[in-house]
N, CA and C atoms as a LAMMPS dump frame, in Angstrom:
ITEM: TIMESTEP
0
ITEM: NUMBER OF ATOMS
360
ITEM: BOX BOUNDS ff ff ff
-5.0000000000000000e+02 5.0000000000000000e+02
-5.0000000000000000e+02 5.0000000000000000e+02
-5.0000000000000000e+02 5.0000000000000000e+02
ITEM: ATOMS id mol type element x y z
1 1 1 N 0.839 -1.16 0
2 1 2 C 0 0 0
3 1 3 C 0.9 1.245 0
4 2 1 N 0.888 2.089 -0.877
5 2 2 C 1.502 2.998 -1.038
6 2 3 C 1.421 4.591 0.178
7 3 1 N 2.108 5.119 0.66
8 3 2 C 1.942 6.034 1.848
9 3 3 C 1.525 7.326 1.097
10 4 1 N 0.96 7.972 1.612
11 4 2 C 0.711 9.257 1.198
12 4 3 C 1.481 10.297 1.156
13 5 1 N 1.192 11.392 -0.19
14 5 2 C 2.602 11.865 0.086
15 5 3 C 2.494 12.974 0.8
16 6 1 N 1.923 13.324 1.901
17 6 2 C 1.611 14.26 3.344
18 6 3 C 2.234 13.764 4.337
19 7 1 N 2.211 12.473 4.169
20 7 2 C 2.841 11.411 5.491
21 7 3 C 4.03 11.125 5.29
22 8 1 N 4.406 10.848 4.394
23 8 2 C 5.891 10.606 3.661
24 8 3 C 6.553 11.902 4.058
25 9 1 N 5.698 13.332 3.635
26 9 2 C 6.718 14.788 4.188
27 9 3 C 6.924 14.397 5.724
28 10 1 N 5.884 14.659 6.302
29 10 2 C 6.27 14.41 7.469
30 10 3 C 7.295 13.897 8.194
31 11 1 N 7.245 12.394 7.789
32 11 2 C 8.24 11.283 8.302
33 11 3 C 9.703 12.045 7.765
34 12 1 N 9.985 12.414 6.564
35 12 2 C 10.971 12.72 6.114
36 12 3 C 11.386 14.05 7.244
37 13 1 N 10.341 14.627 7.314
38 13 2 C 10.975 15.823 8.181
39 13 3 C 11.235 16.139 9.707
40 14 1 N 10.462 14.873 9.975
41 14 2 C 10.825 14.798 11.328
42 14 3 C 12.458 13.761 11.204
43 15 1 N 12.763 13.169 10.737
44 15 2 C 13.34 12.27 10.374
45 15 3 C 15.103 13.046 10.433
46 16 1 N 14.484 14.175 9.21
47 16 2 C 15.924 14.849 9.024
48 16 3 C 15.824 15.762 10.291
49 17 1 N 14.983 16.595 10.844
50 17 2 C 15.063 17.509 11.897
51 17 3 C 15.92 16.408 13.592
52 18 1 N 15.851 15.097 13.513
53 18 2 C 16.359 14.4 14.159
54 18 3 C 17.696 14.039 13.934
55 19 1 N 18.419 13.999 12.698
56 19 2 C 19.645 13.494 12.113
57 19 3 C 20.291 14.992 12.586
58 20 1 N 19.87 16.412 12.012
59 20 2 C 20.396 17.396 11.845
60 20 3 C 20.79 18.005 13.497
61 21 1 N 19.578 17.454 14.539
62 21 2 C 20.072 17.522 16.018
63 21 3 C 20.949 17.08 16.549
64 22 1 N 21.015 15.998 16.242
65 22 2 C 22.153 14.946 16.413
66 22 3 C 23.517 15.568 16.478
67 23 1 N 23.438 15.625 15.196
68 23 2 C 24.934 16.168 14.752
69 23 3 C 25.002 17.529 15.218
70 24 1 N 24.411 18.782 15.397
71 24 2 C 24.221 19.794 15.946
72 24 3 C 25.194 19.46 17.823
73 25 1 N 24.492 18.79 18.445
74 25 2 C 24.934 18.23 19.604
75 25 3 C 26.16 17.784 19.382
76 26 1 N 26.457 17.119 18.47
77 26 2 C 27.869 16.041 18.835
78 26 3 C 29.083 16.863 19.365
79 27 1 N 29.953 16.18 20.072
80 27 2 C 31.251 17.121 20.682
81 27 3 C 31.769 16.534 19.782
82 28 1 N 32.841 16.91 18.9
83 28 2 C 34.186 16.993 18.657
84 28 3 C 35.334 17.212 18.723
85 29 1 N 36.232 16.635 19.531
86 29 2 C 37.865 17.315 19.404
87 29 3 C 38.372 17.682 18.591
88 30 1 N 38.466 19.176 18.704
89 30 2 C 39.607 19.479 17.406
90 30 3 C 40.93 18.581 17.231
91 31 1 N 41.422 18.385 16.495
92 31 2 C 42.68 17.729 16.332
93 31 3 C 44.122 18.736 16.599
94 32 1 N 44.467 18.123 17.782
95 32 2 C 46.012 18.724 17.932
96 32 3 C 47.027 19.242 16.557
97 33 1 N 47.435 20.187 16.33
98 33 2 C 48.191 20.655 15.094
99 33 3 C 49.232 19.367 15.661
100 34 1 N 50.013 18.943 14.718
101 34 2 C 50.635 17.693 14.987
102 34 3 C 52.32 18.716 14.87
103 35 1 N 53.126 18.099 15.378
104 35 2 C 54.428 18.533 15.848
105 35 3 C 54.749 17.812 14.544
106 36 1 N 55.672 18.716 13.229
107 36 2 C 56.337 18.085 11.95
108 36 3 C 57.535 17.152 12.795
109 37 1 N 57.4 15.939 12.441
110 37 2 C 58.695 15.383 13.299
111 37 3 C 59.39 14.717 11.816
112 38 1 N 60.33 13.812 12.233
113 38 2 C 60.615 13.188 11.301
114 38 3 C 60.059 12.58 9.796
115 39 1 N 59.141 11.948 10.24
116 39 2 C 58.387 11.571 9.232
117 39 3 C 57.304 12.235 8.459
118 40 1 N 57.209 13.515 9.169
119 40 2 C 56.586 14.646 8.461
120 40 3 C 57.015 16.07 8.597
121 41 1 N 58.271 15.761 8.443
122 41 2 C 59.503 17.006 8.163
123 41 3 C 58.944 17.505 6.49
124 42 1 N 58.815 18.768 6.936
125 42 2 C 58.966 19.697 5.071
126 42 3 C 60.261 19.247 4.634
127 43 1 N 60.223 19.309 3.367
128 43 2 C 61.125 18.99 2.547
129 43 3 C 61.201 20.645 1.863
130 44 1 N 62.322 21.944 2.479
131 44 2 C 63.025 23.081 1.661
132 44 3 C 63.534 22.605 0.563
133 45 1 N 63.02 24.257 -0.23
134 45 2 C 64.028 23.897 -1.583
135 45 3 C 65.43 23.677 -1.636
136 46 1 N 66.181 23.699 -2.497
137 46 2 C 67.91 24.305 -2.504
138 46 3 C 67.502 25.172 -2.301
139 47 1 N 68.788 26.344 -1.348
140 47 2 C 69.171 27.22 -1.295
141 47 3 C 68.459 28.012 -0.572
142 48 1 N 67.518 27.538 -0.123
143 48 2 C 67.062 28.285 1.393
144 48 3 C 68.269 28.379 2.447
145 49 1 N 67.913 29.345 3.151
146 49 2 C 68.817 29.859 4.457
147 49 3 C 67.929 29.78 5.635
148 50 1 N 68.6 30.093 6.847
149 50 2 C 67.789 29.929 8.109
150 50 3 C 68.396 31.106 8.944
151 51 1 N 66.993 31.986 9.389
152 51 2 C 67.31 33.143 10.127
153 51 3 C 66.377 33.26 11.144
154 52 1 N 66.235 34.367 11.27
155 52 2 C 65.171 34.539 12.592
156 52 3 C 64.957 35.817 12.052
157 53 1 N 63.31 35.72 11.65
158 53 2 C 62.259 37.296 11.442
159 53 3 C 62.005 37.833 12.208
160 54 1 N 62.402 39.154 12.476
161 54 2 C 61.828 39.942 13.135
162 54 3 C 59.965 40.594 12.525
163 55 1 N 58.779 40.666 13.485
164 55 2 C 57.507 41.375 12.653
165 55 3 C 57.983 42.138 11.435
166 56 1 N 57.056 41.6 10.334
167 56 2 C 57.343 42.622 9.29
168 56 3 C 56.639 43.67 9.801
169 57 1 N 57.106 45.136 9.498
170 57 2 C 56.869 46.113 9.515
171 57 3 C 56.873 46.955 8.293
172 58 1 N 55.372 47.551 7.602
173 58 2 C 55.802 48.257 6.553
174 58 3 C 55.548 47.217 5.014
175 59 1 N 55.236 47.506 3.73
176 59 2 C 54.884 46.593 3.06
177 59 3 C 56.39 46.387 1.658
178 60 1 N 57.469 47.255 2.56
179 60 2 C 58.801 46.831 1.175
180 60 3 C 59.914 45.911 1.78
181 61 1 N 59.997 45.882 3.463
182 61 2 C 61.009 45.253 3.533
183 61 3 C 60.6 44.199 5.05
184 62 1 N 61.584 43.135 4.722
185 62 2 C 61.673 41.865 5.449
186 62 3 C 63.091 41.632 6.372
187 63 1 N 62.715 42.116 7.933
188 63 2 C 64.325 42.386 8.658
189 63 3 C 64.271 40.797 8.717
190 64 1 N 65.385 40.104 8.459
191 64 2 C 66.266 38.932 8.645
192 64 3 C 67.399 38.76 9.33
193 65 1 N 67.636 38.453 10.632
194 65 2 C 69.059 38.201 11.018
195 65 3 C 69.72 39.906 11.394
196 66 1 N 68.64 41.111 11.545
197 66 2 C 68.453 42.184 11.419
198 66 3 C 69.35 42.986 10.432
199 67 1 N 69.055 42.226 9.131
200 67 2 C 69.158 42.931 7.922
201 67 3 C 68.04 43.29 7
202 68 1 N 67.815 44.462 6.512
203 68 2 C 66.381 44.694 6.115
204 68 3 C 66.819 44.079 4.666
205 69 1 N 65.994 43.108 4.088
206 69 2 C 65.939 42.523 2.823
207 69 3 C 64.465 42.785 2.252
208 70 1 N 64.516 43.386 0.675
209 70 2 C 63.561 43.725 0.118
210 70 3 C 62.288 42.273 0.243
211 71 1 N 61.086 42.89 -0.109
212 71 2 C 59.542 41.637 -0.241
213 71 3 C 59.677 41.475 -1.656
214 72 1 N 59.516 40.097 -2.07
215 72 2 C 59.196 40.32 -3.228
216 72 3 C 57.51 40.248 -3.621
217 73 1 N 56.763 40.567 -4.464
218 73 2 C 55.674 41.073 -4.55
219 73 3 C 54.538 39.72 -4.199
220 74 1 N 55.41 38.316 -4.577
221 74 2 C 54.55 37.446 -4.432
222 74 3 C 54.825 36.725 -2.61
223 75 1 N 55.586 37.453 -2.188
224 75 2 C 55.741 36.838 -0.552
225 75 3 C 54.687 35.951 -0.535
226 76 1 N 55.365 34.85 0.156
227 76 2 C 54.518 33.708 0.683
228 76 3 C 55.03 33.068 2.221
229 77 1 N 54.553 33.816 3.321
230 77 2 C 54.606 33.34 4.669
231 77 3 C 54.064 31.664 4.936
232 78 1 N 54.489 30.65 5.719
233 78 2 C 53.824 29.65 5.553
234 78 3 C 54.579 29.422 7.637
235 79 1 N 53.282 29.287 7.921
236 79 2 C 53.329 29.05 9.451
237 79 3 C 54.064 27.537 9.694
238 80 1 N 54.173 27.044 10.799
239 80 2 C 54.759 25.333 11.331
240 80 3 C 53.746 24.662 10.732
241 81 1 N 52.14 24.952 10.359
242 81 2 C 51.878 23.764 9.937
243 81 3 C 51.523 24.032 8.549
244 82 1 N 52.388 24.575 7.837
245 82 2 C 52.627 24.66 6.632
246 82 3 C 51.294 25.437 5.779
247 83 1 N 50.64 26.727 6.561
248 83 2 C 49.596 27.162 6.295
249 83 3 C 49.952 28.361 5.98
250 84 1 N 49.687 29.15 4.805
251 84 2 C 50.119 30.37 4.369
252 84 3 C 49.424 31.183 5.466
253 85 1 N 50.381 32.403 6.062
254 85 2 C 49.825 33.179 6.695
255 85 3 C 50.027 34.637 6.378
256 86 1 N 49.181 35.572 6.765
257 86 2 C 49.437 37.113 6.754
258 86 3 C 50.688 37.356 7.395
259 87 1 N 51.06 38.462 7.132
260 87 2 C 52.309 39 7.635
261 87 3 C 52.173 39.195 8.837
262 88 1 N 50.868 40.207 9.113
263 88 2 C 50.935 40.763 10.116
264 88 3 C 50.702 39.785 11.63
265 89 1 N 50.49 38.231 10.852
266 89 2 C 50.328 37.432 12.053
267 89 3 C 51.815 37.499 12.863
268 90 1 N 52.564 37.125 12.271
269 90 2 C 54.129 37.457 12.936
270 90 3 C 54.097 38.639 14.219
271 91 1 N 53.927 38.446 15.345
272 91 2 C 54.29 39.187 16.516
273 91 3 C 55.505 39.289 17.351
274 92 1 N 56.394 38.208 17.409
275 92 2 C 57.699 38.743 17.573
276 92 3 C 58.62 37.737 16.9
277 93 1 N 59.774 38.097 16.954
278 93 2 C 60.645 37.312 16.293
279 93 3 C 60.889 35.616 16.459
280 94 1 N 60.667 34.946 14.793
281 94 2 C 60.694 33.886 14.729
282 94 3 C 61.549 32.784 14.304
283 95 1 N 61.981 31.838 14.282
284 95 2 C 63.021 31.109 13.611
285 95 3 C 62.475 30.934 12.375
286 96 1 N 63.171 30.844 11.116
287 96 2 C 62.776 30.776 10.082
288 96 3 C 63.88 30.168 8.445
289 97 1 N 63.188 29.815 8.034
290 97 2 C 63.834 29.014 6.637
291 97 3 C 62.979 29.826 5.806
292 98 1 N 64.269 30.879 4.698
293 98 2 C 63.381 31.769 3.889
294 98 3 C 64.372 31.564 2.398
295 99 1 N 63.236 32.066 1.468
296 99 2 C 63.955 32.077 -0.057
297 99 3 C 64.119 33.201 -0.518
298 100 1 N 65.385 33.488 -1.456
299 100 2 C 65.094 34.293 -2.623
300 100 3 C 65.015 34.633 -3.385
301 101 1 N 64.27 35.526 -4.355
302 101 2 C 64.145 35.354 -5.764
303 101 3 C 65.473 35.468 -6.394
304 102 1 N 65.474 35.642 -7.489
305 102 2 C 66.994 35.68 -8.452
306 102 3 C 67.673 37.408 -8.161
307 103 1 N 66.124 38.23 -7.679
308 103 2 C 66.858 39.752 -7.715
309 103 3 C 67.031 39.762 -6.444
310 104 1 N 66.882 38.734 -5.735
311 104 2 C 67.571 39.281 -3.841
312 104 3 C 66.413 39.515 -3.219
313 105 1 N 65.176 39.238 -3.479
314 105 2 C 64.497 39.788 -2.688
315 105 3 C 63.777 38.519 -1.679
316 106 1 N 63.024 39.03 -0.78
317 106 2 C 62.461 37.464 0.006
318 106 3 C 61.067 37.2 -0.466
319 107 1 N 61.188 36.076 -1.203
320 107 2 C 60.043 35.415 -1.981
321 107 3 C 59.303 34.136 -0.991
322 108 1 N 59.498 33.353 0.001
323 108 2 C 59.196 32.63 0.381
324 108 3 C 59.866 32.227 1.73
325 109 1 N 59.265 32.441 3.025
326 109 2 C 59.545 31.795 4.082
327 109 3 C 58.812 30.747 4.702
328 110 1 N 59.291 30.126 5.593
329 110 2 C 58.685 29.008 6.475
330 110 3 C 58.807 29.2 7.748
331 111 1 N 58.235 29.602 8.977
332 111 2 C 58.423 29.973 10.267
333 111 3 C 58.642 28.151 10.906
334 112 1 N 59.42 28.05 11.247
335 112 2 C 60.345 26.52 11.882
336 112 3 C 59.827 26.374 13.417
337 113 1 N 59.641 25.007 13.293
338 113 2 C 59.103 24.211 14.164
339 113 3 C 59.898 23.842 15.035
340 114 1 N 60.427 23.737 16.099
341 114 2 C 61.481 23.476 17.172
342 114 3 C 62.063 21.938 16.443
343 115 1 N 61.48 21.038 16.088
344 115 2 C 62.545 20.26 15.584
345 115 3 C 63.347 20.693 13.802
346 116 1 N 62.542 21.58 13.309
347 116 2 C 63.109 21.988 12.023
348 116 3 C 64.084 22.746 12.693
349 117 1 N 64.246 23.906 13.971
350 117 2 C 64.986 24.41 14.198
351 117 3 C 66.55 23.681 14.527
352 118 1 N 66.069 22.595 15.321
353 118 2 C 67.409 21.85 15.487
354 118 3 C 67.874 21.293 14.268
355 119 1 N 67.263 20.911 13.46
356 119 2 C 67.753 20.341 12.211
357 119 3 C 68.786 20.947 11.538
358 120 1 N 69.821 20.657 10.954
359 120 2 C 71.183 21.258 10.055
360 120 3 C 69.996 22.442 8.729
């Protein structure tokens, strides 16, 4: 016998208004940012260096090792868990593995993870 389709809404909607509570309620643990260790060490290009950033300040230059080195236009900040970040997230000085373009300027850093820091 076929259900009606008034009764069928119904069921369906009480149905989903029950699934959608559910999950509404559920706890979830966020997941711990995981510590890059060995087996999920970044792999730098050649010819990266390792310094310590001071906050960028200002949108032309990048102090390194407190030498002001030009930005290059495509800067790409990338936090410990390898997540591009704003500049202005940088609040005080960080350990860091940075690149540069062919004209000298800083095209790409990586803010280092206490075991990237010990690393050669």
């Amino acid at each position: 016998m076929p259900v009606p389709a008034i009764l069928a809404s119904m069921i369906n909607s009480i149905v989903g208004s029950a699934v959608n509570t559910a999950m509404e309620n559920a706890v979830y643990a966020p997941p711990a940012p995981p510590e890059l260790g060995v087996a999920g060490a970044r792999a730098f290009p050649d010819g990266t260096r390792k310094g310590e950033m001071a906050p960028p300040v200002g949108m032309m230059e990048v102090v390194i090792d407190g030498k002001a080195l030009p930005r290059a236009p495509g800067l790409l900040i990338r936090n410990q868990q390898n997540l591009i970040v704003m500049p202005g997230t940088i609040q005080e000085k960080v350990p860091v593995r940075y690149q540069l373009d062919p004209s000298g300027a800083v095209f790409r850093v990586w803010v280092l993870t206490r075991t990237e820091v010990a690393a050669p």
